[in-house]
Structures are given as structure tokens and as C-alpha cells.
N, CA, C and O atoms as CSV, one atom per row, in Angstrom:
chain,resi,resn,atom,element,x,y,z
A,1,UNK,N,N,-123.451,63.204,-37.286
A,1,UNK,CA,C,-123.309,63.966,-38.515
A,1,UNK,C,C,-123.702,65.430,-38.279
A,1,UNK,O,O,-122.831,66.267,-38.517
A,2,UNK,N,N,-125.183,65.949,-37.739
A,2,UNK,CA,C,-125.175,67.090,-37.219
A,2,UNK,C,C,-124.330,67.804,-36.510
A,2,UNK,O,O,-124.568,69.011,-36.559
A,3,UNK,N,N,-123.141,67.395,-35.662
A,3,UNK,CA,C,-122.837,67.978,-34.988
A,3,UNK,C,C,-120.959,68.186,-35.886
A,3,UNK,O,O,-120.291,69.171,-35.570
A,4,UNK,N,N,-120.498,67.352,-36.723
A,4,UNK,CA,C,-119.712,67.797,-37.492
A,4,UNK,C,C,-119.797,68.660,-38.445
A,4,UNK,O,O,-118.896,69.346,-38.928
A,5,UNK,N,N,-121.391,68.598,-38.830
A,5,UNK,CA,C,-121.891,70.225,-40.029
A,5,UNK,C,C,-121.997,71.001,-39.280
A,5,UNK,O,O,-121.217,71.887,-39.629
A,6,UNK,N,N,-122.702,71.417,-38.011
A,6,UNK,CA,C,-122.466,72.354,-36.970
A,6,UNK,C,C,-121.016,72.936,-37.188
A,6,UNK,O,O,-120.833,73.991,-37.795
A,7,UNK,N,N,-119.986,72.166,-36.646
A,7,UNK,CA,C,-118.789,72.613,-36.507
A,7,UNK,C,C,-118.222,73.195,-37.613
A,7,UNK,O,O,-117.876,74.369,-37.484
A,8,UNK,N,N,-117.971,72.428,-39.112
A,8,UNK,CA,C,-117.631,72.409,-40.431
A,8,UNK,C,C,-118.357,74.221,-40.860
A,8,UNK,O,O,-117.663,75.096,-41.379
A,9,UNK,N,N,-119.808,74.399,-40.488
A,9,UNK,CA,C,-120.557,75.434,-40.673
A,9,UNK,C,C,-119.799,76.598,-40.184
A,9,UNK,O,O,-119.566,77.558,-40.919
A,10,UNK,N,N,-119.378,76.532,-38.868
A,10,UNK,CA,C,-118.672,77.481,-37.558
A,10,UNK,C,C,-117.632,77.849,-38.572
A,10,UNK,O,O,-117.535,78.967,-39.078
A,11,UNK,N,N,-116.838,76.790,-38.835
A,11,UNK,CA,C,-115.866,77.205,-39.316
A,11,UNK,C,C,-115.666,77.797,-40.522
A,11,UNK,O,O,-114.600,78.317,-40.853
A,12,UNK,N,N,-116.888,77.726,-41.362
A,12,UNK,CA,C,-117.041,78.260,-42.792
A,12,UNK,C,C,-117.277,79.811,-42.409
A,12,UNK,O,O,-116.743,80.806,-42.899
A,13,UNK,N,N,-118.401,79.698,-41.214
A,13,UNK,CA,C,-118.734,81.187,-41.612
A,13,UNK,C,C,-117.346,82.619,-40.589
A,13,UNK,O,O,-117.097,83.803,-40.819
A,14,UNK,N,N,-116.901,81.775,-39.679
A,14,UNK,CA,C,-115.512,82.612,-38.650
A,14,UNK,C,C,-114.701,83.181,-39.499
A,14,UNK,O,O,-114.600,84.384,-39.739
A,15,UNK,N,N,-113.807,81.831,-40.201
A,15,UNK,CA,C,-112.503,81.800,-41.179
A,15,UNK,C,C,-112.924,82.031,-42.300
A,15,UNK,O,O,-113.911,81.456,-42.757
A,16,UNK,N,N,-112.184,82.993,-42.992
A,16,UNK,CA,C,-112.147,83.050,-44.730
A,16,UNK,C,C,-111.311,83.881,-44.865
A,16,UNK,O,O,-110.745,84.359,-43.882
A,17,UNK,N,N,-110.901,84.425,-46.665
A,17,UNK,CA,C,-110.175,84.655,-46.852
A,17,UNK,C,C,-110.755,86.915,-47.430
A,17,UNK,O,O,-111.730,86.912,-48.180
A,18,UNK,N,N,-110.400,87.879,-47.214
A,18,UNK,CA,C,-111.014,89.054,-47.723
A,18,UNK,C,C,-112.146,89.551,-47.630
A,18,UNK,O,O,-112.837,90.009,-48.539
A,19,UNK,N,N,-112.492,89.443,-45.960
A,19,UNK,CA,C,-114.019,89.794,-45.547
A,19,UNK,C,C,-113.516,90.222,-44.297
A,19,UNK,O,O,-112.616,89.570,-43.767
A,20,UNK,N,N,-114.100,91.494,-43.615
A,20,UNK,CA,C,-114.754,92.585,-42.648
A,20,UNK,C,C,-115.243,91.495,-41.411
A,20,UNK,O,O,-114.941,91.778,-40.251
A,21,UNK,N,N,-116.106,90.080,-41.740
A,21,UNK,CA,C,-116.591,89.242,-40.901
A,21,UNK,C,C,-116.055,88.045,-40.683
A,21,UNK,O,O,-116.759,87.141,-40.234
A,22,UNK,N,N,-114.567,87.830,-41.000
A,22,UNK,CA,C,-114.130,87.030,-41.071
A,22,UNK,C,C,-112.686,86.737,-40.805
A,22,UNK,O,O,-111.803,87.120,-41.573
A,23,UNK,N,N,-112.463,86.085,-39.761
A,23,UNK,CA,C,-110.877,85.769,-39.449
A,23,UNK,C,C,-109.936,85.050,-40.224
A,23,UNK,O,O,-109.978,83.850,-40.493
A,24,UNK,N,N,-108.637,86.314,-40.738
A,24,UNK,CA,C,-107.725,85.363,-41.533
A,24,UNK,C,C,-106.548,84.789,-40.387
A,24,UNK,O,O,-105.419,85.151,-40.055
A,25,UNK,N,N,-107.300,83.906,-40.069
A,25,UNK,CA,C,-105.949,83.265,-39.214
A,25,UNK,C,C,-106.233,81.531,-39.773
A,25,UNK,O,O,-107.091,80.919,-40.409
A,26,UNK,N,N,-104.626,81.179,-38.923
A,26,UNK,CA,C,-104.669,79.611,-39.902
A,26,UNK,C,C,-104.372,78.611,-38.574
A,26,UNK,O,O,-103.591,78.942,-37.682
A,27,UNK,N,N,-105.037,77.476,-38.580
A,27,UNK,CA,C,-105.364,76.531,-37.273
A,27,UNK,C,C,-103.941,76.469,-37.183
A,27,UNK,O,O,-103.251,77.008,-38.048
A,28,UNK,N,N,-103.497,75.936,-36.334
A,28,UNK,CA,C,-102.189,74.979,-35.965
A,28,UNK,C,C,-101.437,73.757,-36.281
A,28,UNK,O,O,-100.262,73.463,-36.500
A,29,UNK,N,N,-102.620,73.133,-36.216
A,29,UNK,CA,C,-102.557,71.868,-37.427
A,29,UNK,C,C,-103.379,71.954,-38.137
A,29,UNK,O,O,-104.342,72.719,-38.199
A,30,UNK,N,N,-102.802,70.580,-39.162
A,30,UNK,CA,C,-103.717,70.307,-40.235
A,30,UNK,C,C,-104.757,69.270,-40.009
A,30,UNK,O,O,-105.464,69.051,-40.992
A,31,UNK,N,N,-104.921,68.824,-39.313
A,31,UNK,CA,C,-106.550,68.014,-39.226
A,31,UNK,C,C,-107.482,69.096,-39.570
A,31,UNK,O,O,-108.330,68.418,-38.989
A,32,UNK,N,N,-107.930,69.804,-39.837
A,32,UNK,CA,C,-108.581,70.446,-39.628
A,32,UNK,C,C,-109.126,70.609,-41.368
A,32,UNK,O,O,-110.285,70.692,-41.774
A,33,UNK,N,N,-108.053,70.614,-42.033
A,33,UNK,CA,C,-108.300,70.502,-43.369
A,33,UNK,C,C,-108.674,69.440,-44.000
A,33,UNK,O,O,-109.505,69.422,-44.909
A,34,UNK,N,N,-107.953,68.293,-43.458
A,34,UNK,CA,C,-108.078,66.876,-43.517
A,34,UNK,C,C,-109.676,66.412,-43.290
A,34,UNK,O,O,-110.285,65.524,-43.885
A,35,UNK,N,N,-110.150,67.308,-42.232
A,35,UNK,CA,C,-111.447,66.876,-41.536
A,35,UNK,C,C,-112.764,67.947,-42.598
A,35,UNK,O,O,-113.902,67.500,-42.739
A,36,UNK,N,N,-112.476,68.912,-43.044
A,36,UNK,CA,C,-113.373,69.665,-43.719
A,36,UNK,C,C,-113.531,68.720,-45.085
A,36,UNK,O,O,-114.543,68.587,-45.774
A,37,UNK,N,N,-112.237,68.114,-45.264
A,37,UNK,CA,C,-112.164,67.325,-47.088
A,37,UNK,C,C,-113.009,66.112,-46.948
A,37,UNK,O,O,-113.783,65.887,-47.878
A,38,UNK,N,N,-112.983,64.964,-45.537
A,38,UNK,CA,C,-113.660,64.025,-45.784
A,38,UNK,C,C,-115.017,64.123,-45.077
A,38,UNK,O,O,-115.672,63.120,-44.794
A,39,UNK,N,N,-115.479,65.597,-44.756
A,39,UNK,CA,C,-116.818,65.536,-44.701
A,39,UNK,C,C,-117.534,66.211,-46.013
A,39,UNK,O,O,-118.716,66.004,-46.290
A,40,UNK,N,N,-116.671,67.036,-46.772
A,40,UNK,CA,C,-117.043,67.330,-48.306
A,40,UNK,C,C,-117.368,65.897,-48.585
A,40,UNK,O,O,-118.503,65.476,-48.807
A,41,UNK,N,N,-116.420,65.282,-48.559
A,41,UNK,CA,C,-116.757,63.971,-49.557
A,41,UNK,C,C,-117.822,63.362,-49.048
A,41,UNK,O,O,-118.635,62.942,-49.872
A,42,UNK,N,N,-118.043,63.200,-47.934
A,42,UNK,CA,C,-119.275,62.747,-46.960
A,42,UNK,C,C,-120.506,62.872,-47.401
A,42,UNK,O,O,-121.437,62.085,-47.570
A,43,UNK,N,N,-120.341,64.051,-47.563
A,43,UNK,CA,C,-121.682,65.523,-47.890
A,43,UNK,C,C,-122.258,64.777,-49.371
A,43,UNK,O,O,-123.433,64.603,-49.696
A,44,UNK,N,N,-121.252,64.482,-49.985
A,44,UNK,CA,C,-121.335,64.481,-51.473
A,44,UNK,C,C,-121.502,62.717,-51.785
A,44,UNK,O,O,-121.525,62.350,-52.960
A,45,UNK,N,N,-121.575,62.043,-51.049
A,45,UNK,CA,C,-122.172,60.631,-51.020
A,45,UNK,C,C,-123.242,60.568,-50.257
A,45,UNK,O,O,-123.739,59.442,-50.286
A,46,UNK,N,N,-123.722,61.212,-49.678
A,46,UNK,CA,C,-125.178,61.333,-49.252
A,46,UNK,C,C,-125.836,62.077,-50.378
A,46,UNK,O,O,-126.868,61.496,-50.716
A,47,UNK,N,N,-125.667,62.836,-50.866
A,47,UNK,CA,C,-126.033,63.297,-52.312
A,47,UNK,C,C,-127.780,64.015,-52.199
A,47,UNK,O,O,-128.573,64.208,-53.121
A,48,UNK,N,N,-127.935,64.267,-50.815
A,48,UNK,CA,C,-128.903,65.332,-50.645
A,48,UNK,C,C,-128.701,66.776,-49.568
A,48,UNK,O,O,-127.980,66.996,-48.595
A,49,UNK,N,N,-130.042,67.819,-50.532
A,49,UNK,CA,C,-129.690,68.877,-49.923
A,49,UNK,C,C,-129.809,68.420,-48.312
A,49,UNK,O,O,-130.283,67.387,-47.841
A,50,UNK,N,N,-129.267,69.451,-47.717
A,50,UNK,CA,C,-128.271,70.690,-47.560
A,50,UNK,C,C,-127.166,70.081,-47.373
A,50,UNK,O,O,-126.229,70.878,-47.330
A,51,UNK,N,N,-126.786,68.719,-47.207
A,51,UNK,CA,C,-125.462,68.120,-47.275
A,51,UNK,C,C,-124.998,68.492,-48.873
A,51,UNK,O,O,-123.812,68.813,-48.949
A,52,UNK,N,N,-125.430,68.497,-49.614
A,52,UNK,CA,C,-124.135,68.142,-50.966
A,52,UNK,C,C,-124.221,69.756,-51.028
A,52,UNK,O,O,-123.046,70.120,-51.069
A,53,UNK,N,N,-125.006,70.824,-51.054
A,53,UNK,CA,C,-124.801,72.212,-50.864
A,53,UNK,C,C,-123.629,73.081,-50.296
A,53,UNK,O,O,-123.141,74.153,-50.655
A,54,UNK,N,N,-123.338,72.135,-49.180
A,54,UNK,CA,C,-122.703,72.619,-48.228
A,54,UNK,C,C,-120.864,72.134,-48.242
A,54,UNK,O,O,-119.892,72.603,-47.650
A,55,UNK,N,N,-121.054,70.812,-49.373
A,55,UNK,CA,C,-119.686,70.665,-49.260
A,55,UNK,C,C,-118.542,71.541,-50.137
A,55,UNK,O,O,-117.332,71.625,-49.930
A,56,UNK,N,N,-119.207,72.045,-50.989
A,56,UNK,CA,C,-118.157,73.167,-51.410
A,56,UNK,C,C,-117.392,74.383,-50.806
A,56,UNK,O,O,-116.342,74.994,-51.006
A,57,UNK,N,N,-118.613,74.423,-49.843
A,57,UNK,CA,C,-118.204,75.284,-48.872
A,57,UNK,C,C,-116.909,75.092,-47.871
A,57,UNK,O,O,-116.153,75.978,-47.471
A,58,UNK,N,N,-116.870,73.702,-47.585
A,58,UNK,CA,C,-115.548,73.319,-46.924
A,58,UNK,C,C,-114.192,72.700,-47.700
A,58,UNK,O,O,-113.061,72.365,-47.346
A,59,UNK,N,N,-114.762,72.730,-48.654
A,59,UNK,CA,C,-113.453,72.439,-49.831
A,59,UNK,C,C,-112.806,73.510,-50.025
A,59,UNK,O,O,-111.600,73.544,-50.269
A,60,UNK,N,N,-113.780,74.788,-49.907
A,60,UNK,CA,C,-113.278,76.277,-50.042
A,60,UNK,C,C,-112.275,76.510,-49.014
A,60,UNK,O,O,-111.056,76.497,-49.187
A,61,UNK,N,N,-113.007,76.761,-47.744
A,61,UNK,CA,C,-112.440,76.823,-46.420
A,61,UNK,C,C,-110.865,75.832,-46.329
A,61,UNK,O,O,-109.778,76.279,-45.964
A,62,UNK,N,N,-111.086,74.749,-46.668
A,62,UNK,CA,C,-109.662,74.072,-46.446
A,62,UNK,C,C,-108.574,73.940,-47.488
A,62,UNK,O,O,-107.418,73.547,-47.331
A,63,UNK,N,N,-109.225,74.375,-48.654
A,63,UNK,CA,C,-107.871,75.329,-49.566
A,63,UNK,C,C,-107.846,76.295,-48.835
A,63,UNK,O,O,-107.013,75.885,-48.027
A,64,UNK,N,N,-108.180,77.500,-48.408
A,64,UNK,CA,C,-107.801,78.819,-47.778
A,64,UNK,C,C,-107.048,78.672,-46.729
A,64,UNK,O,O,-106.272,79.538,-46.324
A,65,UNK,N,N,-107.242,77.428,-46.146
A,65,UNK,CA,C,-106.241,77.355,-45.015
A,65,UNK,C,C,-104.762,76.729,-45.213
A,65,UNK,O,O,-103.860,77.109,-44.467
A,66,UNK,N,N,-104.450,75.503,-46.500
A,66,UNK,CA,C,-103.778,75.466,-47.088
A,66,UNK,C,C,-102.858,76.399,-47.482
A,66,UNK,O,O,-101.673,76.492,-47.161
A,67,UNK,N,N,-103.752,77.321,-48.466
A,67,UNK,CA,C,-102.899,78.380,-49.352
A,67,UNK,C,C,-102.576,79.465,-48.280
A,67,UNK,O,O,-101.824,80.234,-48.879
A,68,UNK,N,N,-102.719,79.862,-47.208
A,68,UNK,CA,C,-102.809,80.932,-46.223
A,68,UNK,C,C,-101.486,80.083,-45.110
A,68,UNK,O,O,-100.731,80.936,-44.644
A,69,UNK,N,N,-101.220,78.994,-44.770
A,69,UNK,CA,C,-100.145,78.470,-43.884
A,69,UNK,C,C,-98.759,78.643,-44.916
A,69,UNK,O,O,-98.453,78.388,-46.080
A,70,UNK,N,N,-98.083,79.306,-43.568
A,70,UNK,CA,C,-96.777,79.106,-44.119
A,70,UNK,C,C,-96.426,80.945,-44.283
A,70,UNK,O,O,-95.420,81.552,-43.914
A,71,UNK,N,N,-98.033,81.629,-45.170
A,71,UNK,CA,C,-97.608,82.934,-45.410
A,71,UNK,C,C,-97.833,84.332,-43.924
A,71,UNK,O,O,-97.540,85.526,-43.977
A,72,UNK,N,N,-98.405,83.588,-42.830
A,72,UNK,CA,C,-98.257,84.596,-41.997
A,72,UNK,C,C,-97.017,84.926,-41.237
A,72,UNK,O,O,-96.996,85.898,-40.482
């Protein structure tokens, strides 16, 4: 589990969408979105901090990558 919030984290803080610190680029595939959604949900059945904190954060991240494919 640590080491998928590690990653999930990486990827929250690299990728986003209208930030100076942050890369708008979009993965290649979609696992990636797939994989941010069922560790949200993860996050959010363990139902303690810093897991349930943190899953909005990748719900964010994998709409942005959603809404961002297709338009570069």
C-alpha cells in the first residue's frame, strides 16, 4: 500500500492541470487512471487519515488526465 501512495503521490504532485510546477502532459494509456480511481476508492474504505485525505487528490489527477487526452 505504501508504495502505491508513494507513486499515486508522484503523480499528484508532477502532473496537473495550470501550474508553473507541473507537467501538462497525458500518460499513454489509461491504466493509469484506472489505477489512481481504485486506490481513491481504496483510500476511502480504509477510512483513515492520510489515506481518505489523499484520495481526492487522485480522483482529481485522473479526471485531468481524462479531460486533457485526446486535446493535445
Amino acid at each position: 500500500m505504501d508504495v502505491a501512495i508513494n507513486s499515486a503521490n508522484h503523480i499528484v504532485d508532477t502532473f496537473g492541470p495550470n501550474s508553473k510546477e507541473k507537467r501538462i502532459q497525458i500518460p499513454g494509456h489509461e491504466e493509469i487512471e484506472l489505477s489512481l480511481i481504485k486506490l481513491a476508492k481504496l483510500c476511502k474504505e480504509i477510512n483513515t487519515s492520510p489515506y481518505v485525505d489523499k484520495a481526492n487528490d487522485y480522483i482529481d489527477r485522473a479526471a485531468f488526465f481524462l479531460e486533457a487526452r485526446g486535446h493535445d
